[in-house]
C-alpha positions in Angstrom: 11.9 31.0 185.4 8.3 31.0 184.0 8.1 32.5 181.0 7.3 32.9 177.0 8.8 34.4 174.6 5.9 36.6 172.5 7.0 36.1 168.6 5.0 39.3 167.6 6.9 41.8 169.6 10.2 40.0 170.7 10.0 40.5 174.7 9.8 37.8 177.4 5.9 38.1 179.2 5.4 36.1 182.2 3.1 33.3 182.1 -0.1 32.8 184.3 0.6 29.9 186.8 -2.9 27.9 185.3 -1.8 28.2 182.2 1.4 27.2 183.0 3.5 24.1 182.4 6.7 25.7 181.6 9.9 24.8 184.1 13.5 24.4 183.9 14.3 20.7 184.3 17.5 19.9 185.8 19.6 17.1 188.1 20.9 13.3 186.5 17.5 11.7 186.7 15.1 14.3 184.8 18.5 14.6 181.8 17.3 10.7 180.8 13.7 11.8 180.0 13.4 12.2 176.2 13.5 15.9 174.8 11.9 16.9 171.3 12.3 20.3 169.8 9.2 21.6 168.0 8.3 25.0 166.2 7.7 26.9 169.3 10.1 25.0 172.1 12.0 22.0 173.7 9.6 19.1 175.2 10.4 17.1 177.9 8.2 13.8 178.2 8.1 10.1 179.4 9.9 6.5 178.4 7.1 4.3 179.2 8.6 0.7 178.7 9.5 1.9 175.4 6.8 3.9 174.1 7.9 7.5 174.8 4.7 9.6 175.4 4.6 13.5 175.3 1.3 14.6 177.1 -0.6 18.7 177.3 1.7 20.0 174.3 -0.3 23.5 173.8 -1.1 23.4 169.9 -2.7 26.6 170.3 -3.1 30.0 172.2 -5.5 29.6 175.2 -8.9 31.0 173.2 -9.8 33.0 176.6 -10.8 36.8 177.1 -11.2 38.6 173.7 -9.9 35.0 172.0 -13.2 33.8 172.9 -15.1 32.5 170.5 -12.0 33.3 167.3 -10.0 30.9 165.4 -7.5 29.8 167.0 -4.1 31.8 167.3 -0.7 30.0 167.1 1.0 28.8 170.3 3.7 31.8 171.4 7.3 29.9 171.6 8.9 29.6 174.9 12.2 29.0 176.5 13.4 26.7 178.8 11.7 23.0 178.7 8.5 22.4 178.7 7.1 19.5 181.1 4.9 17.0 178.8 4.7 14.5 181.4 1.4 15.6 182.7 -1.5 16.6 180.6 -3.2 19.6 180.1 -6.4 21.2 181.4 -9.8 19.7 179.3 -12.1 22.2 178.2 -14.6 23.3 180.2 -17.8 21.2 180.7 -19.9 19.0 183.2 -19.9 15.6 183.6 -22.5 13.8 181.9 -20.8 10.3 182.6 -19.9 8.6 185.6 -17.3 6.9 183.7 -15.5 9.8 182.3 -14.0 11.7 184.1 -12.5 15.5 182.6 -11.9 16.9 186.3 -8.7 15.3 187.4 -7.0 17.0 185.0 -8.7 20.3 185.9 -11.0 22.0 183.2 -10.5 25.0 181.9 -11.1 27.5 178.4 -7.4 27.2 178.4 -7.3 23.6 177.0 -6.0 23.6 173.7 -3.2 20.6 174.2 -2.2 17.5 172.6 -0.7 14.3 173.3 1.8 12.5 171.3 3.2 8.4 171.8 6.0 7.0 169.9 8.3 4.6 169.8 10.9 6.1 168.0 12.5 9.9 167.9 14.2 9.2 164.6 13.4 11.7 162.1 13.9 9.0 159.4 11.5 6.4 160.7 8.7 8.2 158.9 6.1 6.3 160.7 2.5 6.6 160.0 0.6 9.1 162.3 -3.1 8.7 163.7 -4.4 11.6 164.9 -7.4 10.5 167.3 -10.9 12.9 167.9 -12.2 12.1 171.1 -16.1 11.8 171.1 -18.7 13.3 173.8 -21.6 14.5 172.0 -19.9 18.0 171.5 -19.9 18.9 174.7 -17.9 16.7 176.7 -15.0 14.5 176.6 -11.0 15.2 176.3 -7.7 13.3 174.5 -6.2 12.4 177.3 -9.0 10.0 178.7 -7.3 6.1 179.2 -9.1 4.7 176.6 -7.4 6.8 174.6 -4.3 5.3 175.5 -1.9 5.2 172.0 0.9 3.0 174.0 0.1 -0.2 172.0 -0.5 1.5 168.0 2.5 3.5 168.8 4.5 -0.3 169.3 2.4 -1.3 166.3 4.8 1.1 164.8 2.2 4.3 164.7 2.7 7.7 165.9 -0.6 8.6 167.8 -1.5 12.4 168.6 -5.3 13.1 170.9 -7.0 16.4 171.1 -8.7 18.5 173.4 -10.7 20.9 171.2 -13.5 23.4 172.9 -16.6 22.0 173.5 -20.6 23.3 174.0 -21.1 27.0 173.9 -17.4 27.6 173.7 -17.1 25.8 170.6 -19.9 25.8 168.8 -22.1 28.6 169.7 -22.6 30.4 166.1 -23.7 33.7 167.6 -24.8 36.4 164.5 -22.7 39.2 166.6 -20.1 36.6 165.8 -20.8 36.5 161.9 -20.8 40.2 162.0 -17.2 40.6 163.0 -16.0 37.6 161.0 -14.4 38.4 157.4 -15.4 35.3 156.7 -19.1 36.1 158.1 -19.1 32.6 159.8 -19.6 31.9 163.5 -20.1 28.5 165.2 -17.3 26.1 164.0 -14.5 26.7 166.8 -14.2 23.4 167.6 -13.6 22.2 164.5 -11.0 25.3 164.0 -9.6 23.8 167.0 -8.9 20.4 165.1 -7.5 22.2 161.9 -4.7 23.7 164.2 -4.4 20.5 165.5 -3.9 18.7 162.1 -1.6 21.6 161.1 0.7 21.3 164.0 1.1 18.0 163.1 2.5 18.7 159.5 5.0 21.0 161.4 6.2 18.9 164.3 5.4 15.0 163.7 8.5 14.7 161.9 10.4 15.5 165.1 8.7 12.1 166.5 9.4 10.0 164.2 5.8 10.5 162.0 5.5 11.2 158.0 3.4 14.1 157.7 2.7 12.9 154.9 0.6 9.5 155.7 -1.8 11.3 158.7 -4.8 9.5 159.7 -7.6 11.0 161.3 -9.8 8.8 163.5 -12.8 9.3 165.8 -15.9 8.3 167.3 -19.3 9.6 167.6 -18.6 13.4 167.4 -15.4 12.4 166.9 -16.2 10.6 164.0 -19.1 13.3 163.1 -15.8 15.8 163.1 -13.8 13.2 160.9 -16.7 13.6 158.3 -17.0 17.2 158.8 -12.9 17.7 157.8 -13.4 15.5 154.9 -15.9 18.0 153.8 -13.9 20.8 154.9 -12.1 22.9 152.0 -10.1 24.3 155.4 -8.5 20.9 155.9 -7.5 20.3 152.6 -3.9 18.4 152.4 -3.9 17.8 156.3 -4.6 14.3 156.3 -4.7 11.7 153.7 -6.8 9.1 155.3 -10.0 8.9 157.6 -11.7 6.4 160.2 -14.9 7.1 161.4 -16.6 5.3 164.0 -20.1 5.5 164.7 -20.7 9.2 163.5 -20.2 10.4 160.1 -21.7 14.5 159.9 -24.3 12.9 157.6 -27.6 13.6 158.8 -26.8 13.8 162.3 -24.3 16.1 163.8 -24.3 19.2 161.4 -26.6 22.3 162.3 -27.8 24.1 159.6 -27.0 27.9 160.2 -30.3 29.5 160.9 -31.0 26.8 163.2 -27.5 27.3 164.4 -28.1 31.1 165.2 -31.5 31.0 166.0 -29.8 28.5 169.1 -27.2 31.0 169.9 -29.8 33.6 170.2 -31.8 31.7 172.9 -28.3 30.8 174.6 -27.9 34.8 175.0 -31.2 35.2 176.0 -30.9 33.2 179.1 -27.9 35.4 179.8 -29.7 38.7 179.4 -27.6 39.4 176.2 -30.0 40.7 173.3 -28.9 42.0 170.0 -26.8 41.0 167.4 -24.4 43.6 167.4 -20.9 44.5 168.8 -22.4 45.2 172.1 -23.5 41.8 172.3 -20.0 39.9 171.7 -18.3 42.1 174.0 -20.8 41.2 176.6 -20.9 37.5 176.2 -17.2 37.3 176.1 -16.7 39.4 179.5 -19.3 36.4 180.9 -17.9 33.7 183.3 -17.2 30.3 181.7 -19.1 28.4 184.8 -22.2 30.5 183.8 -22.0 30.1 179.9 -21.5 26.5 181.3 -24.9 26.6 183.4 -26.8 28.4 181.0 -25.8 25.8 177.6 -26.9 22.7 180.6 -30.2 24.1 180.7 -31.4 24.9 177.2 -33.3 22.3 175.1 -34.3 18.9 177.3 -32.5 17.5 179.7 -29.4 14.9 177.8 -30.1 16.7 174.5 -27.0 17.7 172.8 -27.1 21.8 172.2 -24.2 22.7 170.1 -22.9 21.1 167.0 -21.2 22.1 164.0 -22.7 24.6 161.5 -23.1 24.7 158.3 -21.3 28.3 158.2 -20.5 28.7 154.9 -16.3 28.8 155.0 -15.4 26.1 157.8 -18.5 24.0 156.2 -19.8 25.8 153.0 -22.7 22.8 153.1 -23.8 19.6 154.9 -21.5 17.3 154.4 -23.8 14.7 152.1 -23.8 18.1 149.9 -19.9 18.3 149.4 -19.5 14.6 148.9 -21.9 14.5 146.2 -21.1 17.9 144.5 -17.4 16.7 144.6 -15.8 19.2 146.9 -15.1 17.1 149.7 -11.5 15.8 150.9 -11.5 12.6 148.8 -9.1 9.9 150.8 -9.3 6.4 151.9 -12.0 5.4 154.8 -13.1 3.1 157.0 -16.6 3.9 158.3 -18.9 1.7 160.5 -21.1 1.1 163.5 -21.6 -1.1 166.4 -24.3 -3.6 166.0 -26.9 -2.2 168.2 -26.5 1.6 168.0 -29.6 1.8 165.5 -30.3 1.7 162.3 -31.7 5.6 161.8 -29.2 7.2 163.3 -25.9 5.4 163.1 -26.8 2.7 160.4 -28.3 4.2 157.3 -26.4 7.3 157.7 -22.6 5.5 157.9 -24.0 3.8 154.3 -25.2 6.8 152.5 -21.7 8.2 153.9 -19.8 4.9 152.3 -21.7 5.1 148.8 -20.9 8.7 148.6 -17.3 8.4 149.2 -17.1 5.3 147.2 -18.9 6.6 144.2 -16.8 9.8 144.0 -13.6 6.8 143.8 -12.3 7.1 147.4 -11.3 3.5 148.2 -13.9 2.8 151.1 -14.2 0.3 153.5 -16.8 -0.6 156.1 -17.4 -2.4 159.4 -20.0 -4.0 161.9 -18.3 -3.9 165.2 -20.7 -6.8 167.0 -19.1 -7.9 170.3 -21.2 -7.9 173.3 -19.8 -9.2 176.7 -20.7 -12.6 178.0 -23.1 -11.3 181.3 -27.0 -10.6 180.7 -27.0 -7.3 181.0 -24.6 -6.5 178.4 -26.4 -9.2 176.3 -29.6 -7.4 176.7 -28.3 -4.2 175.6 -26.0 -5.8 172.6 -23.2 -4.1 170.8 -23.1 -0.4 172.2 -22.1 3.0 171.2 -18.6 3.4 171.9 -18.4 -0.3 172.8 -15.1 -0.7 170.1 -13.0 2.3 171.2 -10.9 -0.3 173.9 -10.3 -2.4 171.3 -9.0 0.3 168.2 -6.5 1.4 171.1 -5.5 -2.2 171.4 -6.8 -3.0 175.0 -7.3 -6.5 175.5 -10.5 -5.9 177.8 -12.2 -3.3 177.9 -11.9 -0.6 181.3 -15.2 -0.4 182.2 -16.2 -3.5 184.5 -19.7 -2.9 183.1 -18.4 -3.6 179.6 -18.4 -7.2 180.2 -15.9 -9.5 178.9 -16.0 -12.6 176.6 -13.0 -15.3 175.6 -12.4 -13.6 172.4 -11.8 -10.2 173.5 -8.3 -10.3 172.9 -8.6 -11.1 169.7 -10.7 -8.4 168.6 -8.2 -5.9 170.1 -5.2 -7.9 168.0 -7.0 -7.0 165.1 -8.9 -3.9 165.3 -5.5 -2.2 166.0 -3.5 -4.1 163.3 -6.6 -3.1 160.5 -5.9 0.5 161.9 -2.5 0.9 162.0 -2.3 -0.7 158.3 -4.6 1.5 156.7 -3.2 4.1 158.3 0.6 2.7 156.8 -0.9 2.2 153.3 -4.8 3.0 153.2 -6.0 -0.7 153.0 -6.5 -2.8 155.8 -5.1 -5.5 154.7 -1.5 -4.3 154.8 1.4 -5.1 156.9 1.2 -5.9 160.0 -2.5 -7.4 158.7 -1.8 -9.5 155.8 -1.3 -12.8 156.4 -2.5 -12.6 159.7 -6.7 -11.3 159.6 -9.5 -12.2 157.2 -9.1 -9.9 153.9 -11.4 -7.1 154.3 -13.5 -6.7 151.1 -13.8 -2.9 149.4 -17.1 -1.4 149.8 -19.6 -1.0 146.9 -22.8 -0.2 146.7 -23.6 -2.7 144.2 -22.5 -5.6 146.9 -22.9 -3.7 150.7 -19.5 -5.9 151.5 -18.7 -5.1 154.9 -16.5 -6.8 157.6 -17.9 -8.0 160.7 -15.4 -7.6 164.0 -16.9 -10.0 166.9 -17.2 -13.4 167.6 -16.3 -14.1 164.2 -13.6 -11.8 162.0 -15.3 -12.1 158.7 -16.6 -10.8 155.2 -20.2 -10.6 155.3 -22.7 -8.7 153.5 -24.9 -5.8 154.9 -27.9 -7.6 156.6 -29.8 -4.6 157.0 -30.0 -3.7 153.2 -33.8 -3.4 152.9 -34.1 -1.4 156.1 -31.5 1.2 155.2 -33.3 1.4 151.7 -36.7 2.3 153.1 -34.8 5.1 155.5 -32.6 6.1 152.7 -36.6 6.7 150.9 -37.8 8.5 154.0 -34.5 10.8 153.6 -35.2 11.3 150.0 -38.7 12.6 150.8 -37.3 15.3 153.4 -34.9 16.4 150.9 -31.9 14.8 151.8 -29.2 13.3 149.6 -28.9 9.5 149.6 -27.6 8.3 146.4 
């Protein structure tokens, strides 16, 4: 009964049993299960105490063999049901975290799926949508991990959609035998590709879950957040969302490659694979490789933990950095919220999420930032402060965090209650302090430069101003000198 139904030449093909998660549901107990139709076939998924949840919905076609390294095609429809009660594969990569784990799902290049949670089918609910980017330095990570959980925004009244999009080499290696066969001559950006199809599925289908297409929130951290900054620069993702939360990562000054760096990369990468040339040759060689050796090879360029692939400034996905198209007035202008946990540092997360706030804000996007500052009660987590990716438990809603080693305090709770009330607000309305906030949370002050008002999610839930002024001024100097844009 495994099958698909190829659009472009109107014949049934079988479908590869990995790939597959196609089947024919039937008997009293699965016909209770809610069913959504979509563009390319019926989904069958889970009631989860009242949040229905719709897990490894294929947004695109698997980018494998001669889809290697291309845009991503659309998803071929199918018949029958399709069983969205597991998710689908991650993209391929290692393991870089204990704490993370991409495996039990399998990994595979044949990852391109989607989750959806709602609490509603009814096409007239029109609720807003947050569309969440999962973070992992680019080369690791999926949408499906548990802290990524959308249960409690979706009974906040939120449709939430997570990602896988392709990762490392596979989505970000900006090969020049790539640029050559491009008619856009661009290599490097698949990843980011990846999340335009995602955001375009969304205006298709969300409706059918009870989302309004038009109120779509993107939202991520670290390269997630880096990828939030990158669509808003993006003339691909124009229209596709109309608001934008980016946590700890903005594509301003760190994670965007320029494109000779980019290639020059990509060229070593082949290198190491005995692939020389930039010509036709050379594409048709690296894409007859085998993932677990592209896989091997991308671990062991550059030093050991350093990130290898990012997004490129390719000239169509990203015609410039992204402090470029925010200043030259290209750029996607919506609402934001952009901030950083306390302790993340002030070079790479601090100054650069203000330069990214005083852009957006000066070009008349209403802007808002944070300081995410709690830090569990034990001494080791006091010693290390307010981490990277310390606040994604509490956006989700999670009233303590998963990781044991995350601590815990007496106001955790709290910060969880209103994290994800701020979040599903401004996604409603693009302020904060909307229903279901008002009345409830401190009033979060608009950012401008003039004042570097920012509200500070801890201990206390509170306007304050931007302690670090003078420091980011003297690194928004040392960025002026290297020829950076920091108004």
């Amino acid at each position: 009964m495994e099958a698909v139904l190829d659009a472009s030449l109107g014949m049934i093909r079988p479908l590869a049993v990995a790939a597959s998660a196609i089947v024919l549901l039937i008997g009293a107990d699965r016909a209770a299960s809610p069913r959504v139709t979509i563009d390319t076939g019926t989904l069958e998924g889970l009631d989860t105490a009242g949040v229905m949840v719709f897990r490894g919905i294929p947004y695109a076609r698997p980018p494998v063999g001669p889809l290697r390294w291309r845009a991503p095609l659309p998803t071929r429809l199918w018949r029958g049901v399709w069983d969205a009660k597991q998710l689908g594969q991650n993209c391929i990569q290692h393991q870089p975290w204990p704490d993370i784990d991409p495996f039990k799902a399998g990994v595979s290049e044949d990852c391109l799926f989607l989750n959806v949670w709602t609490n509603s089918l009814d096409k007239r609910a029109a609720r807003p949508v947050l569309v969440w980017i999962h973070g992992g330095g680019f080369w690791a990570g999926f949408g499906g991990e548990e802290r990524h959980n959308g249960a409690r925004l979706a009974k906040k009244g939120a449709v939430v959609v997570t990602l896988n999009y392709r990762l490392g080499p596979f989505g970000f290696l900006a090969h020049p035998a790539f640029v050559a066969e491009s008619p856009y001559r661009a290599a490097g950006n698949y990843g980011l590709l990846d999340q335009i199809a995602a955001l375009r599925w969304v205006q298709r289908n969300i409706g059918r879950f009870g989302g309004d297409p038009s109120r779509v929130t993107i939202f991520g951290e670290s390269a997630g957040g880096m990828s939030v900054g990158s669509l808003i620069a993006s003339p691909l993702a124009k229209g596709l969302f109309q608001r934008a939360i980016l946590e700890s990562g903005t594509g301003v000054s760190v994670g965007v490659t320029p494109r000779d760096t980019a290639q020059a990369i990509a060229l070593k990468f082949a290198e190491s694979l005995r692939v020389r040339g930039v010509g036709a040759d050379a594409a048709t060689r690296l894409r007859a490789l085998n993932p677990d050796a592209l896989l091997a090879a991308s671990l062991k360029l550059g030093s050991p933990g350093e990130p290898r692939f990012f997004p490129t400034v390719d000239g169509w996905v990203l015609p410039h950095a992204v402090d470029s198209i925010l200043a030259g007035g290209a750029a996607n202008l919506v609402p934001v919220i952009a901030g950083t946990n306390r302790d993340e540092g002030d070079e790479w997360m601090g100054a650069p999420t203000r330069t990214f706030a005083r852009l957006m804000s000066a070009r008349g996007a209403p802007t808002y930032v944070y300081m995410f500052s709690r830090v569990g009660d034990d001494s080791a987590n006091r010693a290390r402060g307010a981490y990277h990716s310390a606040e994604i438990t509490f956006v989700f809603g999670r009233p303590r965090p998963l990781q044991s080693s995350a601590g815990s305090t007496a106001y955790d709770s709290k910060v969880a209650e209103a994290m994800s009330d701020y979040w599903v607000a401004f996604a409603t309305s693009g302020d904060p302090n909307g229903p279901p906030t008002a009345g409830k949370w401190p009033s979060w002050p608009r950012y401008e430069s003039a004042t570097d008002a920012l509200l500070e999610i801890g201990p206390e839930i509170a306007p304050r101003t931007m302690v670090k002024r003078a420091v980011y001024d003297s690194l928004d100097a040392v960025a002026r000198s290297r020829g950076r844009i920091r108004p």
